[in-house]
C-alpha positions as CSV (number, residue, x, y, z in Angstrom):
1,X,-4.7,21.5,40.8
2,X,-2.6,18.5,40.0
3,X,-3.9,15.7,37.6
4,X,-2.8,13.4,40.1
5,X,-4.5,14.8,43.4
6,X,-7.6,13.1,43.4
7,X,-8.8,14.7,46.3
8,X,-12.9,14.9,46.6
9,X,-14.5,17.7,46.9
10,X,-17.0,16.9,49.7
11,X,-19.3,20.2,49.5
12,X,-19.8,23.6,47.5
13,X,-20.8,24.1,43.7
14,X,-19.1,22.4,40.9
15,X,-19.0,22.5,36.9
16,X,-21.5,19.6,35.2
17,X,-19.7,17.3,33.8
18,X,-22.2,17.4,30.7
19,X,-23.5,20.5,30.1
20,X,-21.2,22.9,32.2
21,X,-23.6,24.7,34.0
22,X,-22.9,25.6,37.9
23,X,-24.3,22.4,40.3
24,X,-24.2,21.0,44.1
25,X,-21.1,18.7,44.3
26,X,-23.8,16.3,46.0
27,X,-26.3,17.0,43.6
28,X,-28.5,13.6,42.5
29,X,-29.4,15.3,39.1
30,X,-28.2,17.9,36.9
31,X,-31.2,20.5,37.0
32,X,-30.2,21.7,33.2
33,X,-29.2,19.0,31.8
34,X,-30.6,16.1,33.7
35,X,-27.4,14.0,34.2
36,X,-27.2,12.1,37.4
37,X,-24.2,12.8,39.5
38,X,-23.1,15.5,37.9
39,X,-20.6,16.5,40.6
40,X,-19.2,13.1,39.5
41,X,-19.2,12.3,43.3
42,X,-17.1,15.1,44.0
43,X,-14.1,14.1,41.9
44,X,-15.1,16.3,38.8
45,X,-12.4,18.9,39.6
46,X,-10.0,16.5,39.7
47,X,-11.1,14.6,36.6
48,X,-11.5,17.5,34.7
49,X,-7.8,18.4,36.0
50,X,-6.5,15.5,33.5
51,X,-7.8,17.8,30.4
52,X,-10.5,17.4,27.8
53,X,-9.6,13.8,26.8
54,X,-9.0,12.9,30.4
55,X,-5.5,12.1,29.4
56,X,-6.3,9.4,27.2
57,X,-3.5,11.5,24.3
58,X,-0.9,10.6,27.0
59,X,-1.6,7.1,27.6
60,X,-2.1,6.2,24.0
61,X,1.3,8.1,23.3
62,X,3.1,6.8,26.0
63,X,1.7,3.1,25.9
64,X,2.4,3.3,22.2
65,X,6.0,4.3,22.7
66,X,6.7,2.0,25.4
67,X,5.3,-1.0,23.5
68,X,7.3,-0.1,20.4
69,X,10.5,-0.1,22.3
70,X,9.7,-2.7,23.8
71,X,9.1,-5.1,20.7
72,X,12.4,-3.4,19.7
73,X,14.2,-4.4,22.7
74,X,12.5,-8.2,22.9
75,X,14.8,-9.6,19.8
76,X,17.5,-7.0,18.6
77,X,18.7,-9.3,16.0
78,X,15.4,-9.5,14.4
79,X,14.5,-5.9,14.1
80,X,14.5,-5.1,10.1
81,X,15.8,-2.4,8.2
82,X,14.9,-2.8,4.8
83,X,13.4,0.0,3.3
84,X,11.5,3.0,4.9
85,X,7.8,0.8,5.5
86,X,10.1,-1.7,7.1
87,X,12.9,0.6,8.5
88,X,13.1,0.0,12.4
89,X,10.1,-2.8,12.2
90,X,10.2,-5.1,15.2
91,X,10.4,-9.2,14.7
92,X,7.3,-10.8,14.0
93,X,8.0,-13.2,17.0
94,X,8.1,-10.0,19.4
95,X,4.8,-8.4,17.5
96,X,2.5,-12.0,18.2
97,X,4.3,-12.2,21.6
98,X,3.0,-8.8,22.7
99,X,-0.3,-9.2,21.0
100,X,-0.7,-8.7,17.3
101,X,-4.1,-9.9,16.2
102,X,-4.7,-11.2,12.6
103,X,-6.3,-15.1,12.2
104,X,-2.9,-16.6,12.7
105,X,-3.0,-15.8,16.5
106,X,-7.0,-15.9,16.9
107,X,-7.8,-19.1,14.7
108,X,-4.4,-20.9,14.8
109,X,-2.9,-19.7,18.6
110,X,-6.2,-19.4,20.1
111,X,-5.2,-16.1,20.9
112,X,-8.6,-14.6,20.8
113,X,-7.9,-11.4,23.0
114,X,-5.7,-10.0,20.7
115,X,-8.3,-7.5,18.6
116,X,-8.1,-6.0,22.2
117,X,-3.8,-5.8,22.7
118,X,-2.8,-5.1,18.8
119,X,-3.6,-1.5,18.8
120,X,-1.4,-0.7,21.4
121,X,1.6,-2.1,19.3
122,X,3.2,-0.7,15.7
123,X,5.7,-2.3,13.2
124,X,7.8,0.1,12.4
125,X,8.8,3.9,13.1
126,X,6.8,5.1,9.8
127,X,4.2,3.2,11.1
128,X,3.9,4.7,14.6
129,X,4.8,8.4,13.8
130,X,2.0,7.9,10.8
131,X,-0.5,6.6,13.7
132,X,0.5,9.3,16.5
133,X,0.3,11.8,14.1
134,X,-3.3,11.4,13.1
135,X,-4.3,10.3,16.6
136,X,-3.5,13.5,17.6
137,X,-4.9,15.4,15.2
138,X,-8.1,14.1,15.4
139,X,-8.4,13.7,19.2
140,X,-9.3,17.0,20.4
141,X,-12.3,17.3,18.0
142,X,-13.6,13.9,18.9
143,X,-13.2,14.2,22.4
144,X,-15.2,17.7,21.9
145,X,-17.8,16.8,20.3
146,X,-18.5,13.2,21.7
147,X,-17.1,13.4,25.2
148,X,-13.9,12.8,26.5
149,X,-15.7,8.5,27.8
150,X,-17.6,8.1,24.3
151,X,-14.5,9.0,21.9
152,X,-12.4,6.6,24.0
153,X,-15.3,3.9,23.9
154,X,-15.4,4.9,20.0
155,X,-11.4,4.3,19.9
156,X,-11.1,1.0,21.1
157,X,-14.3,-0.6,19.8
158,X,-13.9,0.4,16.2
159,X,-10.1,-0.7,17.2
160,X,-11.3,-4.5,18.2
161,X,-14.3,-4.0,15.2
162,X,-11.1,-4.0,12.2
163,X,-9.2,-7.1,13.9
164,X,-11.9,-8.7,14.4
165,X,-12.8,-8.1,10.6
166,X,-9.8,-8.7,9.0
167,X,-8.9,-12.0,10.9
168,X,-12.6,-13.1,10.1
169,X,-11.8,-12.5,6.1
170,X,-8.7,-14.0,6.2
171,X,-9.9,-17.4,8.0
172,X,-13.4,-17.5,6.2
173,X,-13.0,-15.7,2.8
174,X,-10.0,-17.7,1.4
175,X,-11.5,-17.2,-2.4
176,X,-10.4,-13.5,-1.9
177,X,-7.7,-12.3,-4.3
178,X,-4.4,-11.9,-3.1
179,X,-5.1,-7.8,-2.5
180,X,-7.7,-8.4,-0.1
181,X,-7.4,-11.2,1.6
182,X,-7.5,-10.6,5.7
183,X,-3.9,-10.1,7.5
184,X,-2.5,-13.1,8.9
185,X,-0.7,-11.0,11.5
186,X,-1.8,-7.3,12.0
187,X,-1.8,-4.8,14.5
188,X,-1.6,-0.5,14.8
189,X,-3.7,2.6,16.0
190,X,-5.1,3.0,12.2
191,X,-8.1,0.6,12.6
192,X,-9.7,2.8,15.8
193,X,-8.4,6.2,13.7
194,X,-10.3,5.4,11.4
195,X,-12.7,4.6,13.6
196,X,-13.1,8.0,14.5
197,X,-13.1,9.3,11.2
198,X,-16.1,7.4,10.4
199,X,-18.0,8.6,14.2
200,X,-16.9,12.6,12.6
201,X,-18.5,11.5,9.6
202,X,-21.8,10.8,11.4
203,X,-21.7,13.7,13.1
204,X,-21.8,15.4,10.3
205,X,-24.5,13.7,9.1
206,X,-26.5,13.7,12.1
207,X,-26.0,17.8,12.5
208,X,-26.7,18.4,8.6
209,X,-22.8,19.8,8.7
210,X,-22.0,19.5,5.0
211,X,-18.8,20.9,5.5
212,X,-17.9,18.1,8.3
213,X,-19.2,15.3,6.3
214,X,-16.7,16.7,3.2
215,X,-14.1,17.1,5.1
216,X,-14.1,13.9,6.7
217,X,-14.5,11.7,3.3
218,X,-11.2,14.3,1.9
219,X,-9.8,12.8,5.0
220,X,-11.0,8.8,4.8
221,X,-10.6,8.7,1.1
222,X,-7.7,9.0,0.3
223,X,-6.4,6.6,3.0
224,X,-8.0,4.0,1.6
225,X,-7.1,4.5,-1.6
226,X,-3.3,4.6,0.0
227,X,-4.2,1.4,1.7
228,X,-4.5,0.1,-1.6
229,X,-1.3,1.3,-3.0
230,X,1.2,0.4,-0.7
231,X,1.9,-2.7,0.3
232,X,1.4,-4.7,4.3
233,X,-1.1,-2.2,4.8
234,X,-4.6,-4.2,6.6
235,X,-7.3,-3.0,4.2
236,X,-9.9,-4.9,5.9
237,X,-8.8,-3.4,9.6
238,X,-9.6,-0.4,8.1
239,X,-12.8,-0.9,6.5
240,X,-14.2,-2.6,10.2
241,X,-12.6,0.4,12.0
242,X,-14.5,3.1,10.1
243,X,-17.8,1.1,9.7
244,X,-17.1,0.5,14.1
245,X,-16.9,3.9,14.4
246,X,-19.3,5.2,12.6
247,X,-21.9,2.3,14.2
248,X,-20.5,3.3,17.5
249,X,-21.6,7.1,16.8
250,X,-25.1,6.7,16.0
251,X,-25.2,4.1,19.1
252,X,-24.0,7.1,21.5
253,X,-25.4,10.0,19.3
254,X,-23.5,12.9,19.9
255,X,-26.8,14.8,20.2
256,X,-27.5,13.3,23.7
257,X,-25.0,14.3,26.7
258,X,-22.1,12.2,27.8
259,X,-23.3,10.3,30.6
260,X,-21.5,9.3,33.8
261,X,-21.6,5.0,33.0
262,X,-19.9,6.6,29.4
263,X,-17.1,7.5,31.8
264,X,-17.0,4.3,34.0
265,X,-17.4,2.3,30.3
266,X,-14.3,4.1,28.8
267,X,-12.1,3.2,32.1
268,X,-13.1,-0.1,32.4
269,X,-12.4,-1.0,28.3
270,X,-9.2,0.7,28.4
271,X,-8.1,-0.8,31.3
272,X,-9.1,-4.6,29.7
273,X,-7.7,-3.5,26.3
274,X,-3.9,-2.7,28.8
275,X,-4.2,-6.1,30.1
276,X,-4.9,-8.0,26.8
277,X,-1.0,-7.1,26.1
278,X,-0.1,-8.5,29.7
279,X,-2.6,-11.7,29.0
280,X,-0.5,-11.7,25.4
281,X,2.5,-11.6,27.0
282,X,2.0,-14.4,29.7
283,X,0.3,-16.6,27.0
284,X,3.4,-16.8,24.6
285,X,6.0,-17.3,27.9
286,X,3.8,-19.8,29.3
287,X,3.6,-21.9,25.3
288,X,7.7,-21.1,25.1
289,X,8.1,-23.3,27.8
């Protein structure tokens, strides 16, 4: 079947969208399991046709992309090339314009949609291949063990959770020293990655898995300590990403099925989080003026 024919499947048995046992397309409630509408009104075939994540590896990769190009394309003459951090790094005037968070555009702007639009958007190539990279390496696993609707739900909150943190910081905490004060313009995928680092690291916890929670601190570690090291990287996005996602977690726990409003959630957030860029954009043509 293709991912895009979303033809409903009006009778028959069908796979449960939770625990994969065999149910009536019409079915009100999963006998096994006890999810309701587990045919997922006859659409589960077709949802299911999308893959594991629901194709949420191809919108964040191809949103990314676009965005980046985009920011590229916006001011040419601004793009900078100095050094590899900075090598192919898109004016700051094309970052705020598409929606880079930070307190400069929430407190100053009034921009205060942007923890929603920044994660879509990168400042530079090392930046987004870093990002993409980790995205999809931890994606799969993630979607796996959480469900395709809670790992996006755990993307994007732990994503607005670090903006929101950092530009709090750096508004409130001015007595911070200069290494960790909160970014006055920020934006990237490594808030709601880290995000789901910390949800892997409650499921280790919550399972007993030793080896999960081990390997997900060899994992968050050493980020962090690289935050620290290298400069115009958002600490503090990082820090509210991974405490997001691992508060996100033991909200859902990943001990209790997926449920169909997890789905309907996820759709709904990423579909706001899309137009916060859009609302971004507007905003700044409309103050141009």
């Amino acid at each position: 079947m293709s991912p895009w024919s979303f033809q409903r499947q009006r009778q028959g048995s069908v796979v449960c969208a939770s625990c994969g046992r065999l149910v009536g397309v019409n079915d009100e409630q999963c006998f096994n399991c006890g999810r309701r509408k587990p045919g997922l009104w006859g659409l589960g075939p077709a949802i299911r046709a999308l893959g594991p994540d629901l194709g949420f590896t191809k919108i964040v990769f191809g949103a990314c992309i676009a965005l980046y190009v985009v920011a590229l394309a916006l001011n040419p003459s601004g793009v900078v090339n100095s050094g590899i951090l900075s090598f192919l790094s898109p004016s700051g005037r094309s970052q705020v314009l598409l929606g880079a968070s930070g307190w400069g555009p929430i407190f100053q702007a009034g921009r205060w949609w942007t923890p929603l639009s920044a994660g879509w958007l990168h400042g530079g190539l090392l930046h987004i291949g870093f990002n993409l990279y980790w995205f999809r390496m931890l994606s799969p696993a993630v979607a796996d063990l959480y469900g395709p609707g809670r790992s996006i739900l755990i993307y994007l909150g732990s994503s607005v959770a670090g903006f929101g943190l950092t530009s709090l910081v750096g508004q409130y905490a001015t007595f911070m020293p200069s290494f960790l004060v909160g970014a006055h313009i920020t934006l990237g995928a490594s808030a709601a990655i880290f995000g789901w680092l910390g949800a892997m690291l409650y499921y280790g916890r919550r399972t007993g898995s030793a080896r999960m929670t081990q390997q997900m601190w060899s994992f968050a570690l050493p980020l962090f300590v690289f935050g620290l090291l290298v400069p115009m990287v958002d600490n503090w996005a990082h820090v509210g990403g991974f405490a997001g996602g691992y508060l996100l977690a033991r909200f859902f726990d990943p001990l209790v099925a997926e449920r169909t409003d997890h789905l309907i959630g996820a759709l709904v957030f990423l579909v706001v989080s899309l137009l916060a860029v859009a609302l971004s954009v507007g905003h700044g043509l409309v103050a141009l003026r």
